[in-house]
N, C-alpha and C positions, 0 to 999 in steps of 0.2 A: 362526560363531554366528548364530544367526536374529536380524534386526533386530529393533526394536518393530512391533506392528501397528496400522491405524486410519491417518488421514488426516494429514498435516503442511501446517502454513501457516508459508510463510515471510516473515517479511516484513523489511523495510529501511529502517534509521532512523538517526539521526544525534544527534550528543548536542545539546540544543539551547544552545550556545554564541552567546553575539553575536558575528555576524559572519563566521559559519560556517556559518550557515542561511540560507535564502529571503532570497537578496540579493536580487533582484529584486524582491522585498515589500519588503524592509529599505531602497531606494531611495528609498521612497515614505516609510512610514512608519519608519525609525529603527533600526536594530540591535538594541537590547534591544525593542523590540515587535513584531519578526518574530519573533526569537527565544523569546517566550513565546506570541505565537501558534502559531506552528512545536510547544513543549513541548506546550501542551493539545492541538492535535489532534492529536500522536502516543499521547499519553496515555491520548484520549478510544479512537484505534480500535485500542490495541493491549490497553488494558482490556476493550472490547468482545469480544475475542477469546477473554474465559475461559466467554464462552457457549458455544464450542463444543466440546462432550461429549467426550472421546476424544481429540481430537487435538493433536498435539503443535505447537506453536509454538518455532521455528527462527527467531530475531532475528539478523540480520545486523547487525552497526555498520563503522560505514567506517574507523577505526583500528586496530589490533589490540593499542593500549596504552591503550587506553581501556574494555579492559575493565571494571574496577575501578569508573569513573565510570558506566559504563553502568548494573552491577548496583545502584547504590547508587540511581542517578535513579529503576528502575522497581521497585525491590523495596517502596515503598507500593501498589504493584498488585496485587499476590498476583496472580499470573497463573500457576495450574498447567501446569507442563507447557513453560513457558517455558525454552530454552535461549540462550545466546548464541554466537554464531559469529562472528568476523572474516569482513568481506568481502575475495573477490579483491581486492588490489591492483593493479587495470587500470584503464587510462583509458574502454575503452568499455563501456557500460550492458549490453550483450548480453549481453559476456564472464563480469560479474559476476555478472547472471540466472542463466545457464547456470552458471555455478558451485555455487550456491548452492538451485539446486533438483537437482542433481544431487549433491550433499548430502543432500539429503534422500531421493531413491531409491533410492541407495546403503545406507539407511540401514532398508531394507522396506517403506519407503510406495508404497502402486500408485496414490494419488490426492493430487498435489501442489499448492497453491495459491502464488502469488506475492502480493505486494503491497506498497505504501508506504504513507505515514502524513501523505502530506498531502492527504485527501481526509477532510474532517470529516464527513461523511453515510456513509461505510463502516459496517456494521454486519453484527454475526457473523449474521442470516441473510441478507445477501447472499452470504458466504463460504462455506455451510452448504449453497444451494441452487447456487452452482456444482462444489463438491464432489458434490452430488447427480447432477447434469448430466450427470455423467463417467461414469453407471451405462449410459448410451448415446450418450456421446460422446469426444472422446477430448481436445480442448481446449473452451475456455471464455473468453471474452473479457467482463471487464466493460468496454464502455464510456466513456472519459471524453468530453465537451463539447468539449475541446477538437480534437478527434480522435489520441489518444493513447487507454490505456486505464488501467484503476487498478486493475483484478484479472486473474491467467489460472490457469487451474487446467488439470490437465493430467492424463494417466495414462500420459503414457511421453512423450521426451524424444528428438527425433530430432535427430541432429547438425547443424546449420545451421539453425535454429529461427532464431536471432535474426541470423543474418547479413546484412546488407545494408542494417539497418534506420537511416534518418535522427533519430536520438533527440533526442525536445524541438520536433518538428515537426509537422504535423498531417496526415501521412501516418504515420505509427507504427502506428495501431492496420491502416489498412486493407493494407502492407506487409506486417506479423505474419500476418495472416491470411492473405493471399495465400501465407506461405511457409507456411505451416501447412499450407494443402491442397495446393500443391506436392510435399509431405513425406507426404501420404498419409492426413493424422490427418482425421478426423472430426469437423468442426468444426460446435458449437453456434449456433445463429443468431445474429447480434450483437445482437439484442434479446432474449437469453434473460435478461439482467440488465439494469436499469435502470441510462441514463445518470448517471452522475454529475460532480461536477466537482470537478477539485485547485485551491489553491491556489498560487499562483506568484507571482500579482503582485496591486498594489493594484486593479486592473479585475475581476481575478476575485476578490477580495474582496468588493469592494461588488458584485458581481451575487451575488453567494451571500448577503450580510446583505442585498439587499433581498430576497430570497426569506423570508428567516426574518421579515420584518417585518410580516406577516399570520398569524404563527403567535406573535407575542413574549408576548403575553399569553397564551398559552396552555402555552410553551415556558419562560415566565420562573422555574420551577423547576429547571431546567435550565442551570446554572451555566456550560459551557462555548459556548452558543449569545446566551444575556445577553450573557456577557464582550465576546463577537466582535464581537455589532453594536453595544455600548455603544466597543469599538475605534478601530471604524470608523467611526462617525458623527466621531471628530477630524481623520479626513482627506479625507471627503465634500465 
């Protein structure tokens, strides 16, 4: 039977329990305040994603008996088009990647994006123009800060893609790539999307709420970027 057609984003989220999320935030500032930081920006960039026209959204969650709690957390999001998926049950980052976007091609998409939810500046048209990218390229690396990255989009999926890769290190993004044109794919410039940055710990925290603190009064409509540096000023 012929799949869907149009573009798929997948992405990967976690339910946000304390003590189960962003320990390495949680270290700093507390279990229930990683844990609702952690909730809004999956919140904020997996809402963001019903910007985009067409395409199907593929949520991975990391238990496979948690579905229940999953649908019930985002279904205030109306987010069309949203599916949930259990992720691989493997220990390495790569394995689950590749699982999970190979899901998705399986499924008729020739243009697949990845992505995670703890990068509060993600927004569906950074998603939208590397989707775009893939019309003469064949990957797509959004850059993160840390040298890691926080989006790839893809149009086909060559076996050893993520092998070798040191995850949570700041050779990730430059490793990926290297296996990428290894692999023969067609690889977008690494500045065809703007850097951005994940949260992890309290250090990248406070370099991201002082970025917003020349924009507060202009952003303080904006509930999810208040919150964050109103947050974070208790552990400055």
């Amino acid at each position: 039977m012929e799949g869907p057609v149009g573009d798929a984003v997948v992405v990967f989220a976690r339910l946000p329990v304390p003590g189960q999320v962003k320990t390495r935030l949680a270290a700093a500032v507390g279990n229930e305040a990683a844990a609702m930081f952690y909730k809004r920006c999956a919140e904020r960039v997996i809402a963001t994603l019903a910007g985009l026209a067409g395409a199907a959204i593929y949520l991975f969650y990391a238990q496979g008996e948690e579905e229940a709690a999953v649908a019930a957390w985002l279904a205030p999001l109306q987010v069309p088009g949203l599916t949930l998926v259990p992720q691989l049950q493997a220990p390495d980052l790569g394995a689950r990647m590749e699982h999970a976007m190979r899901h998705a091609f399986a499924r008729g998409h020739q243009r697949v994006a990845i992505l995670g939810t703890d990068v509060p500046d993600l927004a569906a048209g950074i998603v939208a123009r590397a989707l775009q990218a893939l019309d003469t390229h064949q990957a797509v690396f959004g850059p993160a800060e840390d040298g890691g990255y926080y989006l790839l989009a893809l149009s086909s999926l060559p076996p050893g893609l993520f092998q070798g890769i040191e995850w949570s290190t700041h050779t990730v993004l430059a490793a990926n790539a290297a296996n990428a044109q290894r692999l023969g794919l067609r690889l977008a410039p690494l500045d065809t999307l703007e850097q951005l940055q994940d949260i992890d710990t309290i250090e990248d925290l406070r370099s991201w709420c002082s970025r917003q603190q020349q924009q507060r009064q202009q952003s303080s409509k904006h509930s999810f970027t208040s919150w964050a540096a109103t947050q974070d000023a208790a552990y400055i």
